[in-house]
N, C-alpha and C positions, 0 to 999 in steps of 0.2 A: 757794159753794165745795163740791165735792162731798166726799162723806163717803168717807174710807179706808178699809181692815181694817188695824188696828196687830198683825196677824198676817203672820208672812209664811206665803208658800204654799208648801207641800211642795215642796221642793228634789229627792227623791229620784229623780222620774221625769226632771229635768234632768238627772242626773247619769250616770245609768243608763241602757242602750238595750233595757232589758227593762222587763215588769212584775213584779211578785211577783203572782201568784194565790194560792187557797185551795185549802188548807192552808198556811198561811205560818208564818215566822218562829216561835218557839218553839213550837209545835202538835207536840200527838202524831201521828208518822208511821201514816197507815192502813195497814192491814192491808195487806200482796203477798205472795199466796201464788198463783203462776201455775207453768204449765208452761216449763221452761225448754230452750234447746237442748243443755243438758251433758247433758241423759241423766236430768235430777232434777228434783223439782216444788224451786222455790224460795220461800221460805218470810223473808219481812224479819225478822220475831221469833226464829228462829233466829241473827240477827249480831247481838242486842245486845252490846254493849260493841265495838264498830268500828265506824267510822264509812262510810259510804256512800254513795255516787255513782250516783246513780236517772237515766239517761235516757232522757227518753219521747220518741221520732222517730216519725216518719210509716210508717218500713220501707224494705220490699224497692223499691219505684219509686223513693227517695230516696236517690242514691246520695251527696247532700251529706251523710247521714245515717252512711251508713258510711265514707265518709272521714273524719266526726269522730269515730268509736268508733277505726279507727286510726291517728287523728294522737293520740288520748287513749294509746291504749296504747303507741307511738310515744314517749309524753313524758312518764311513767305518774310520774318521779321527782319533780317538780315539783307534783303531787297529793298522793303520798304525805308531802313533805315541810309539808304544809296538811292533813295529818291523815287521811288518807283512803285506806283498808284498803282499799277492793274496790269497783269498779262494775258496774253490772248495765242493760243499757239492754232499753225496753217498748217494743213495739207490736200493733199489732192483725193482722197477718200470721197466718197456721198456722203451728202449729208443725213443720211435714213443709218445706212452703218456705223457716221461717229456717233451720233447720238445712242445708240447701244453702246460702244465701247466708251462711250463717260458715263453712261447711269453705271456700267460693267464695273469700270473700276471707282467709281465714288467720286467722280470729280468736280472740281465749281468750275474750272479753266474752260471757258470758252473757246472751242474749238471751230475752227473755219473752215471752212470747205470749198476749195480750189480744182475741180475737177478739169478744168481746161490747163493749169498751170501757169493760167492769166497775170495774176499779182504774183507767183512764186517766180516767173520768168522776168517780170518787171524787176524784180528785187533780185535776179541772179541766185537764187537761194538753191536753183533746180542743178547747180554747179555742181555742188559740193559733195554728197551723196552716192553713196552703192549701187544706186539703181542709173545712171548716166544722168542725165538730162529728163526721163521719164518721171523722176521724183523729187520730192527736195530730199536735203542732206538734214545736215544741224546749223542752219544757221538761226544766231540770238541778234536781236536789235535792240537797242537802248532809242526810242524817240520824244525827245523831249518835248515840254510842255508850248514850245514852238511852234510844234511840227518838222522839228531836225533831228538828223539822225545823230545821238550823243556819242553812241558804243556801237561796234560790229563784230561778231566774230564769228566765220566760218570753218564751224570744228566739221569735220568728217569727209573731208575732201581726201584723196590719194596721199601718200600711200596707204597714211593710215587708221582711213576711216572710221576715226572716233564714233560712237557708237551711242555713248553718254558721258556727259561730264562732270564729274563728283560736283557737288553742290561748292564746297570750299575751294578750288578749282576755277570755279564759274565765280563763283561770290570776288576771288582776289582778284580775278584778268578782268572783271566789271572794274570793280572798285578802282586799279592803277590804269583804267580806259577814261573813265569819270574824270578822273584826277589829272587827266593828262600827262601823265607817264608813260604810256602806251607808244 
């Protein structure tokens, strides 16, 4: 008779269509301090005490990227009411090219600019994504008004490189992350 585990196996990657990478779950939020396209270097230790909406996309060729920056703004109520002051989405783009592609598509989300993949490599975000290691993926962070990380989830990793994540979707696997069900 073969021997069992009287363990069961982590349930959480069933449940969920992401991973959590590192920096995960209660971990102090690393340092972002990048150039932004408002006109100001953005700075995350400057938002202590609000809570924050960190997404790291691929960029300017991703346009499933910026249709979820605004289908987020688009639905900005349904966040705020999950706690969450202000988003800020990264990638490796110049900062002369995002700032066209946000006047382009009409955006207020503060966009970052990581042309080394300095803080996208800190945050392992560069994991997840179509382009290997060259680019990030779709990863979402929840950092709380602490400076810790609340919520993670790294949608577009292999195999099957999510692309965008419907807002209701995004809105529920925050909410049961918050809640710690996750």
């Amino acid at each position: 008779m073969p021997e069992t585990d009287p363990l069961p196996a982590p349930i959480r990657q069933a449940t969920n269509p992401f991973e959590v990478g590192s920096p995960g779950l209660g971990e102090q939020a690393p340092a972002i301090r990048l150039p932004s396209t408002n006109g100001s270097a953005f700075d995350l230790a400057t938002l202590r005490g609000k809570t924050v909406l960190v997404f790291f996309q691929e960029g300017i060729a991703c346009e499933p990227c910026w249709t979820q920056i605004k289908d987020i703004e688009s639905n900005m109520q349904p966040f705020r009411a999950l706690g969450i002051n202000t988003m800020v989405s990264i990638t490796s783009d110049p900062l002369d090219a995002l700032k066209q592609k946000v006047t382009d598509e009409g955006l207020s989300t503060p966009v970052l600019s990581d042309p080394s993949l300095a803080v996208s490599r800190t945050y392992h975000a560069n994991q997840y994504g179509m382009m290997g290691e060259s680019s990030d993926g779709h990863t979402f962070l929840v950092v709380g008004p602490d400076g810790r990380i609340k919520w993670r989830a790294d949608f577009g990793g292999a195999p099957n490189y999510t692309m965008y994540v419907p807002i209701s979707t995004l809105l529920a696997d925050m909410k049961e992350g918050l809640d710690g069900k996750a």
